[in-house]
Backbone as CSV, one residue per row, in Angstrom:
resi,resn,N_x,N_y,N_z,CA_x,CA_y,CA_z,C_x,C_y,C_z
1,UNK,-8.674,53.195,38.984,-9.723,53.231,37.979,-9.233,52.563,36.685
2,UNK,-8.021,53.004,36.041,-7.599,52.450,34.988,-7.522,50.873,35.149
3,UNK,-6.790,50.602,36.122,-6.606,48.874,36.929,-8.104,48.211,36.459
4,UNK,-9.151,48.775,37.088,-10.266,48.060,36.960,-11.217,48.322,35.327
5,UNK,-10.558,49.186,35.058,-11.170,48.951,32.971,-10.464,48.028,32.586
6,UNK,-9.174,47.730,33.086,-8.201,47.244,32.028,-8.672,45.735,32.574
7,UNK,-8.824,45.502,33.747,-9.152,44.245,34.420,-10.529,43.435,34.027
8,UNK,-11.772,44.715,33.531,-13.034,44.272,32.599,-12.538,43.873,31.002
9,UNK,-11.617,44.527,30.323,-11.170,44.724,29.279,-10.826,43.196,29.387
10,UNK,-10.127,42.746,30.375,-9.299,41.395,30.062,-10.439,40.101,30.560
11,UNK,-11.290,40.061,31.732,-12.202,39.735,32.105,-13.438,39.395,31.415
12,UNK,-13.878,39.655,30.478,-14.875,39.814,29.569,-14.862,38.945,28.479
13,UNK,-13.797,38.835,27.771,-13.457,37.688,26.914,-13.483,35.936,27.738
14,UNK,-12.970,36.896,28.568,-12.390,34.918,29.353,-13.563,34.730,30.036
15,UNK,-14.615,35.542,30.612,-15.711,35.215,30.820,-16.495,34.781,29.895
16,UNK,-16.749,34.859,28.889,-17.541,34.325,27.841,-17.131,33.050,27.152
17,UNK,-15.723,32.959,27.467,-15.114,32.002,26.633,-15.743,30.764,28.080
18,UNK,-15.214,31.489,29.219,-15.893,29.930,30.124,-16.983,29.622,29.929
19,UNK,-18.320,30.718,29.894,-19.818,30.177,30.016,-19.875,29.312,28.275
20,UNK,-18.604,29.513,27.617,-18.907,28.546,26.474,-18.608,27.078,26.858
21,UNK,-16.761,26.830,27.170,-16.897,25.922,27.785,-17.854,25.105,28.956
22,UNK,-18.239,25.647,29.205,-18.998,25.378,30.535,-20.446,24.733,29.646
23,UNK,-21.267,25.286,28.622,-21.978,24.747,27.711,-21.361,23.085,26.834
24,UNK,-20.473,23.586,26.601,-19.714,22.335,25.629,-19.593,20.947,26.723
25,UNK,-18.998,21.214,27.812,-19.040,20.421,29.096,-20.626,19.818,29.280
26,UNK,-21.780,20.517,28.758,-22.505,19.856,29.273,-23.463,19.442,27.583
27,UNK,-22.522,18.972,27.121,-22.725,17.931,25.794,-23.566,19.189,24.870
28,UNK,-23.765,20.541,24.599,-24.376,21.466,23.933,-23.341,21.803,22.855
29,UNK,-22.924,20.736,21.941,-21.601,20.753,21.019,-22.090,21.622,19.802
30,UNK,-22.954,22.329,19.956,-23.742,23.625,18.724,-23.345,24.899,19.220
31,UNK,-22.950,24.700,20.324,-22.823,26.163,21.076,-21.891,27.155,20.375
32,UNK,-21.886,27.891,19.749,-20.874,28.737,18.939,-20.009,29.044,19.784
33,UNK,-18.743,29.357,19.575,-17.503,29.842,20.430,-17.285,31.088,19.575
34,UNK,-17.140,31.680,20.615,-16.718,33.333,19.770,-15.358,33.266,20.327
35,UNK,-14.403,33.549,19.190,-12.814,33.733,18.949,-12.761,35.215,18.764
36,UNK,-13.320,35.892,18.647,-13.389,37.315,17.872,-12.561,38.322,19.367
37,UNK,-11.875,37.788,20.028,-11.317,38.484,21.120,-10.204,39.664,20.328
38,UNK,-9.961,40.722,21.170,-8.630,41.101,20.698,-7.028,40.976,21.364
39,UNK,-7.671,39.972,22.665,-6.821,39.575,23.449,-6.170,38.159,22.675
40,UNK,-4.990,38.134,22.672,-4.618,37.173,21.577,-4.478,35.708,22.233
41,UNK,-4.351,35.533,23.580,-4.460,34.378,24.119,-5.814,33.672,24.311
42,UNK,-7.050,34.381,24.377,-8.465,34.480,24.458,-9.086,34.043,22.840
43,UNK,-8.508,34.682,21.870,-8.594,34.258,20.729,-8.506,33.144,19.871
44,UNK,-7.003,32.800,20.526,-6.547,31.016,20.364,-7.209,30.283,21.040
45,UNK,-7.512,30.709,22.399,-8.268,29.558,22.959,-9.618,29.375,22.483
46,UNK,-10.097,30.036,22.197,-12.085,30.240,21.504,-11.612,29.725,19.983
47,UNK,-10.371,29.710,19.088,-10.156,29.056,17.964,-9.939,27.709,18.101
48,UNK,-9.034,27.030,19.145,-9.171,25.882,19.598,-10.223,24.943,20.192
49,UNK,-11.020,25.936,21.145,-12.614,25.391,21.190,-13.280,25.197,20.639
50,UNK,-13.035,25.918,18.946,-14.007,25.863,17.669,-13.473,24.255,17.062
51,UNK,-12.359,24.472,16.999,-11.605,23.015,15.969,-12.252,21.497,17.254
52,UNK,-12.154,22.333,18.546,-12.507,20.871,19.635,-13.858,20.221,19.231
53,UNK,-14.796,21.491,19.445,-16.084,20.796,18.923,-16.774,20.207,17.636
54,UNK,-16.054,21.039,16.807,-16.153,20.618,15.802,-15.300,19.057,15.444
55,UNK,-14.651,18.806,15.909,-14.376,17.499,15.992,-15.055,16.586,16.775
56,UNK,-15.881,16.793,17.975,-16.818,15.906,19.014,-17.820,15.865,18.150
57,UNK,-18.877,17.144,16.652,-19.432,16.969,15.691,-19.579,15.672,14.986
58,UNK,-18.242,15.574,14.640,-17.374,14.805,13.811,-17.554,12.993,14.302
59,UNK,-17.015,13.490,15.631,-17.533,12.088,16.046,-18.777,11.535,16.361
60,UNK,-19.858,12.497,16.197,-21.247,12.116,16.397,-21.943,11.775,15.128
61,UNK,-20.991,12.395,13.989,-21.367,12.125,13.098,-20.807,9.985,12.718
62,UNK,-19.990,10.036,13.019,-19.165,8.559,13.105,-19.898,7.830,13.627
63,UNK,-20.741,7.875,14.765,-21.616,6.985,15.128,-22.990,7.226,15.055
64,UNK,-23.573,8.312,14.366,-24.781,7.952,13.624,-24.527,7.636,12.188
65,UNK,-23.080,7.365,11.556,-23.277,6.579,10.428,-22.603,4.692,11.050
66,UNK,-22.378,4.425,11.963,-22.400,3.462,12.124,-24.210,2.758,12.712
67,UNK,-24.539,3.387,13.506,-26.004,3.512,13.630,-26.623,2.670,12.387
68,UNK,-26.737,3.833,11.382,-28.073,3.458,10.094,-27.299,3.200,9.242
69,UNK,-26.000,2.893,9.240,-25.909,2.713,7.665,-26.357,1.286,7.631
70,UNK,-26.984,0.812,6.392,-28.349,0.044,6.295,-27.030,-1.154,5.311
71,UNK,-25.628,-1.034,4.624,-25.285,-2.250,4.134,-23.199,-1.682,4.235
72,UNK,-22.459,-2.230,4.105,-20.933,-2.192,4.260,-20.633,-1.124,3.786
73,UNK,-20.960,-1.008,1.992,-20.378,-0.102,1.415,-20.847,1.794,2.057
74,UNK,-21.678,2.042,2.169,-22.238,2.987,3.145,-21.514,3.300,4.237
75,UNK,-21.457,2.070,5.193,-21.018,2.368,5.854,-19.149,2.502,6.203
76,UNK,-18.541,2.136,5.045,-17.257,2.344,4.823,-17.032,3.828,4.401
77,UNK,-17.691,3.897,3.503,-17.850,5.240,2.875,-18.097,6.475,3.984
78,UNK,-19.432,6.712,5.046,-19.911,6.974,6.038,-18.384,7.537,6.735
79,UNK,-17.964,6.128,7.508,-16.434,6.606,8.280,-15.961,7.301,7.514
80,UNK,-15.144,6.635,6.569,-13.951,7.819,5.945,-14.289,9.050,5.580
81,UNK,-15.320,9.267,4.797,-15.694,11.391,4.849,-15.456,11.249,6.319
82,UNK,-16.417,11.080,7.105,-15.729,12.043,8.733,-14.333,11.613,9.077
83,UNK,-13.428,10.514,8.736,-12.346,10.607,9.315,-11.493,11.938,8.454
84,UNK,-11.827,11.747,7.121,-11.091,12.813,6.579,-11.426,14.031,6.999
85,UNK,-12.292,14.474,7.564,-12.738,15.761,7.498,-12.951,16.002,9.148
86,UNK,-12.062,14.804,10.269,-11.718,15.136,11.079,-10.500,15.505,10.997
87,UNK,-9.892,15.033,10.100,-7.699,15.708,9.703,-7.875,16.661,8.917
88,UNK,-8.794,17.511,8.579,-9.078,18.499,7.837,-8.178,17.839,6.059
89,UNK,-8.330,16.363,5.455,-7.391,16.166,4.295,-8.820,16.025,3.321
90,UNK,-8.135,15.569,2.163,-9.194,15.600,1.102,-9.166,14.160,0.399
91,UNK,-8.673,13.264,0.493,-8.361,11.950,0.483,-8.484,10.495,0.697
92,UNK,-8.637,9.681,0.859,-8.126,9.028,1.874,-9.151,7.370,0.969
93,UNK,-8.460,5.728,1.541,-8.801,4.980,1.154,-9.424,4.040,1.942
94,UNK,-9.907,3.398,1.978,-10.144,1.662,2.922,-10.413,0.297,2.036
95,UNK,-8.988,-0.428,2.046,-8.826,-1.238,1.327,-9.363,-2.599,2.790
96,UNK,-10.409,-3.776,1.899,-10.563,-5.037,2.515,-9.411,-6.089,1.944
97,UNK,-8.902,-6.696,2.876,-8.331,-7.852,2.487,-9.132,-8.905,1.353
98,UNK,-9.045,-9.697,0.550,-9.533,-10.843,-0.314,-8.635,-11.921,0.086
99,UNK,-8.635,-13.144,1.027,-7.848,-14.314,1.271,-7.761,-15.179,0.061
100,UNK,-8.732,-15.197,-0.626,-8.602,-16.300,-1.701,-7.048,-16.055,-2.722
101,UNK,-7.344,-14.547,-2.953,-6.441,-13.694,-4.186,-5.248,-12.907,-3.741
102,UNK,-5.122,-12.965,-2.228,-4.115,-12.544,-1.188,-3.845,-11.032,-2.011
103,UNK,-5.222,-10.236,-1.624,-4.831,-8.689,-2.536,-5.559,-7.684,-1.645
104,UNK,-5.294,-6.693,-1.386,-6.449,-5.621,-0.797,-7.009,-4.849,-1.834
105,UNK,-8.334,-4.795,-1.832,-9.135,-4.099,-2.658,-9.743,-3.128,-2.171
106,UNK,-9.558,-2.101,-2.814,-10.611,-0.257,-2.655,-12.271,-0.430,-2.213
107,UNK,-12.166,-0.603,-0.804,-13.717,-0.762,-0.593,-14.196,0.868,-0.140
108,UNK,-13.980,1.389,-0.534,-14.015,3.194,-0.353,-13.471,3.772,-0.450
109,UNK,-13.363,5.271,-1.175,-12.732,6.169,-1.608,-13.072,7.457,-1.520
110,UNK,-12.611,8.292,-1.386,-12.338,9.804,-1.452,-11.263,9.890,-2.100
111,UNK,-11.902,10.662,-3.120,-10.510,11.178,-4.016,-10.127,10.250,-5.000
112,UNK,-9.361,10.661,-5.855,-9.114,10.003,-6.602,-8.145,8.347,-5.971
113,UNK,-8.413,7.800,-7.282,-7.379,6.051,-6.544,-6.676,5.675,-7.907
114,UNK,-5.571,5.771,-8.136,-5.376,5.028,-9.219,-5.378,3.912,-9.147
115,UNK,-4.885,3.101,-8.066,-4.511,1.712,-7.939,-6.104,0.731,-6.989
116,UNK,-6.473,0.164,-7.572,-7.461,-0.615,-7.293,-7.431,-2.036,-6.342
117,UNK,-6.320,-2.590,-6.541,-5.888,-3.393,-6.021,-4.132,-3.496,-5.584
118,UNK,-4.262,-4.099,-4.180,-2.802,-4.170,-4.384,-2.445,-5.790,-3.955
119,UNK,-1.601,-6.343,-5.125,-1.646,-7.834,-5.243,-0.315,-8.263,-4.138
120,UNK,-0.153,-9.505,-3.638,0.852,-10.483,-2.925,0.848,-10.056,-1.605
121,UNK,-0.515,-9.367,-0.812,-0.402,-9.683,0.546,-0.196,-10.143,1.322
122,UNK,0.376,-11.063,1.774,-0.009,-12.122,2.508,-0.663,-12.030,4.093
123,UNK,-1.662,-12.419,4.690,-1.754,-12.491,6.192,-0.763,-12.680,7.000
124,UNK,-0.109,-13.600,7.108,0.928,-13.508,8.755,2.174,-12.206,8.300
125,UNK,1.832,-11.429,6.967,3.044,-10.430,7.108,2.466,-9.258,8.443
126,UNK,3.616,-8.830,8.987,3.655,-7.678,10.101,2.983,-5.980,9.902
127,UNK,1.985,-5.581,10.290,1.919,-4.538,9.641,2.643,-3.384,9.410
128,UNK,3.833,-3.911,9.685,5.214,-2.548,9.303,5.469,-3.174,7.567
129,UNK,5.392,-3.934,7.620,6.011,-4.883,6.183,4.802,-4.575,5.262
130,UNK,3.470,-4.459,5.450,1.820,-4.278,4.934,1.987,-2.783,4.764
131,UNK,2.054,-1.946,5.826,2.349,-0.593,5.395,3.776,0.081,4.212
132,UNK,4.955,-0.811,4.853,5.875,-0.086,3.970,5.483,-0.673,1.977
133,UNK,4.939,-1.883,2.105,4.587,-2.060,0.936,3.368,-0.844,-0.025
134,UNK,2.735,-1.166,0.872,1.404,0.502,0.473,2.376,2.094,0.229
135,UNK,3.192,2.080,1.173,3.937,3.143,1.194,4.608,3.000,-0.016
136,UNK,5.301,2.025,-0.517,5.989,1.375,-1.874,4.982,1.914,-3.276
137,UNK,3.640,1.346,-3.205,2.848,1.037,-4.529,1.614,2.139,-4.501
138,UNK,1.288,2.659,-3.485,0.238,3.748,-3.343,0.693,5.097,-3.426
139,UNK,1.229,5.361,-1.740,1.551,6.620,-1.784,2.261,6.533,-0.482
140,UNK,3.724,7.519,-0.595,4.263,7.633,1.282,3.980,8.604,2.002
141,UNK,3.258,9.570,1.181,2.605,10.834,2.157,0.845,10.328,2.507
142,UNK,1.011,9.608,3.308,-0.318,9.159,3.847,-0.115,8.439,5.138
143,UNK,-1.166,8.466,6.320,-0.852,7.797,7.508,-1.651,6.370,6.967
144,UNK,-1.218,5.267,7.718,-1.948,4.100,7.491,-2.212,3.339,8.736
145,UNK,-2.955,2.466,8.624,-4.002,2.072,10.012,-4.427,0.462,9.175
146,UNK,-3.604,-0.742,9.835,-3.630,-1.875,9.248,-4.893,-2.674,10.654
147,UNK,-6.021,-2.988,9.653,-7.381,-3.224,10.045,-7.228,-4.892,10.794
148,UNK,-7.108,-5.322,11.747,-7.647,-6.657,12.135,-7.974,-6.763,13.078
149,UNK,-9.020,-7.916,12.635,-10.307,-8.443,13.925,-9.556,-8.414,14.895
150,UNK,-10.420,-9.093,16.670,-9.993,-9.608,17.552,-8.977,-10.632,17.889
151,UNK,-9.336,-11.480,16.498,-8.321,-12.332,16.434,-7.035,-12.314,15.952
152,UNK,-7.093,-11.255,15.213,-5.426,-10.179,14.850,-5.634,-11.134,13.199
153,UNK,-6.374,-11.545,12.725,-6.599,-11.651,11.224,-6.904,-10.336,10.223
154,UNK,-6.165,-10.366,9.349,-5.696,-8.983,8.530,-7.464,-8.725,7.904
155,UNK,-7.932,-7.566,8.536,-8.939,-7.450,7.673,-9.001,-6.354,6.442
156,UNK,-7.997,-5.589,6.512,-8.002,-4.462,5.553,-7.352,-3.620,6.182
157,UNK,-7.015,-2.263,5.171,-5.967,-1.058,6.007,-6.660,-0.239,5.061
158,UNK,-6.664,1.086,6.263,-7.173,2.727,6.278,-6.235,3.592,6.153
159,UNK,-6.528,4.212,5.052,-5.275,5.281,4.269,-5.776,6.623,4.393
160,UNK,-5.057,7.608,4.599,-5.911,8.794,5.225,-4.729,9.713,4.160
161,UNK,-4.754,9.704,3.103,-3.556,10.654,2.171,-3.327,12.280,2.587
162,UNK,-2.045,12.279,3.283,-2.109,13.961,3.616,-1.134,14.947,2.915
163,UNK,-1.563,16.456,3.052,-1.394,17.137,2.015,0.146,17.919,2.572
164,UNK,0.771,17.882,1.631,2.609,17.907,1.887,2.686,18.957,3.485
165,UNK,1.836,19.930,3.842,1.744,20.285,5.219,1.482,19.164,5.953
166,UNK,0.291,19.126,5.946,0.113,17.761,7.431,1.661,16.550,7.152
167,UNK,1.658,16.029,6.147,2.877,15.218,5.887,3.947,15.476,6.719
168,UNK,4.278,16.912,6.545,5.682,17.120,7.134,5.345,17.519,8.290
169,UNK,4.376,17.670,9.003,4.139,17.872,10.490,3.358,16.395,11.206
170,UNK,3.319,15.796,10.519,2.919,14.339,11.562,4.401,13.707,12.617
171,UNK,3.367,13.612,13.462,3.866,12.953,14.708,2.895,12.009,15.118
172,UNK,3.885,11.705,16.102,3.304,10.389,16.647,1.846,10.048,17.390
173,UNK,1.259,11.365,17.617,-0.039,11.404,17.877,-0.799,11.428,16.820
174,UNK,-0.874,11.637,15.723,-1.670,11.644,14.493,-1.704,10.346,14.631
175,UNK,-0.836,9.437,14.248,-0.187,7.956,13.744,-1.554,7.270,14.834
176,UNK,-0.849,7.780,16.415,-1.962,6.845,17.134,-3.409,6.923,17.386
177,UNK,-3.851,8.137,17.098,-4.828,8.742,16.694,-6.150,7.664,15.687
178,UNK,-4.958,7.569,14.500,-5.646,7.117,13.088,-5.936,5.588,13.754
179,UNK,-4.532,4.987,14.512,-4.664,3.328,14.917,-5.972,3.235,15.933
180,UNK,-5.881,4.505,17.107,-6.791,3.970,17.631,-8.892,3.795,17.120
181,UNK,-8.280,4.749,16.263,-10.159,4.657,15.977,-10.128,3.842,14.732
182,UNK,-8.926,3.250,14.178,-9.107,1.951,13.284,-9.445,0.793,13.884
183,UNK,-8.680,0.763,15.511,-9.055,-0.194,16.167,-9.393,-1.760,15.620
184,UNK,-9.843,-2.215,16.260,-9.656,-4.023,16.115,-11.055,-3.998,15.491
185,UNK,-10.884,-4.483,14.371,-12.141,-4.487,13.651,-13.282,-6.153,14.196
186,UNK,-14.578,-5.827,13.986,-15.242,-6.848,14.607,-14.928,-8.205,13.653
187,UNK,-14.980,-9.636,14.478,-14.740,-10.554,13.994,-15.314,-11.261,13.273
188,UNK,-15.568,-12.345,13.011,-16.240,-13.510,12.678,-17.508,-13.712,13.166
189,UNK,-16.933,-13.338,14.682,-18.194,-14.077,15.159,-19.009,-12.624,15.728
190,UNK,-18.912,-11.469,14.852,-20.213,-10.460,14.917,-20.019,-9.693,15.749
191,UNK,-18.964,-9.914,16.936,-18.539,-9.085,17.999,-18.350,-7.467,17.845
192,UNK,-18.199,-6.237,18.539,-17.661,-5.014,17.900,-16.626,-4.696,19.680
């Protein structure tokens, strides 16, 4: 008898937690997850299901602002709130290249910027040499994500500034994380 309370007792959480997953699986990313277990493994997992969806949110939000945003600045702006507020930071920049003036300029912001421009870019530099310079004149507690087309022409770099926690806990999945949804920005010729 005790066996089978204790077996509902444990049963009951993880049952609810599946018919959630089991919702989320079928694209219902509103579905509330109840964490409120007192089973502590049941708990983490329904807290982790909360941060999951709420990030698939996140990304739906990313492509209904690529969708409508109606001109650049919008839609620069658009990405970065959800990228920031997919790393849970408060921050973060997207500088465009200028070829004429070989400088990257603040085409969106969160947060404060002191620096507006950063001058002597050059294109064929490497983006380890593009980042450690930003890392130099901006800030080194920030991940960075160096922007170019298809054709590997420098179009700008995505600064995501993190807060001395995330800083000292980045790894190498954050890093590829930020590169991959910076991805190869569309070209010349209109491509995405």
């Amino acid at each position: 008898v005790l066996g089978a309370l204790l077996g509902r007792q444990l049963g009951r959480p993880l049952k609810r937690l599946a018919g959630e997953v089991e919702a989320l699986s079928r694209f219902h990313f509103d579905t509330p997850i109840s964490s409120g277990s007192r089973i502590r493994e049941a708990h983490k997992l329904g807290s982790a299901l909360t941060d999951m969806s709420g990030t698939i949110r996140s990304f739906q939000s990313i492509s209904l602002t690529l969708n409508r945003a109606r001109d650049l600045s919008s839609l620069l702006n658009g990405i970065l709130n959800e990228l920031i507020s997919i790393l849970n930071e408060k921050h973060g920049r997207i500088f465009l290249y200028r070829e004429p003036t070989h400088e990257l300029e603040i085409a969106a912001a969160v947060g404060p910027s002191e620096r507006q421009r950063i001058d002597n870019i050059q294109p064929e530099q490497t983006d380890h040499d593009i980042i450690r310079t930003l890392r130099h004149t901006v800030t080194d507690h920030a991940v960075y994500a160096v922007l170019r087309n298809r054709e590997q022409a420098l179009v700008g770099v995505l600064m995501i500034d993190l807060d001395d926690v995330h800083f000292e806990a980045m790894d190498e999945h954050l890093i590829r994380f930020v590169h991959e949804i910076a991805g190869p920005a569309p070209g010349a010729n209109g491509g995405r």
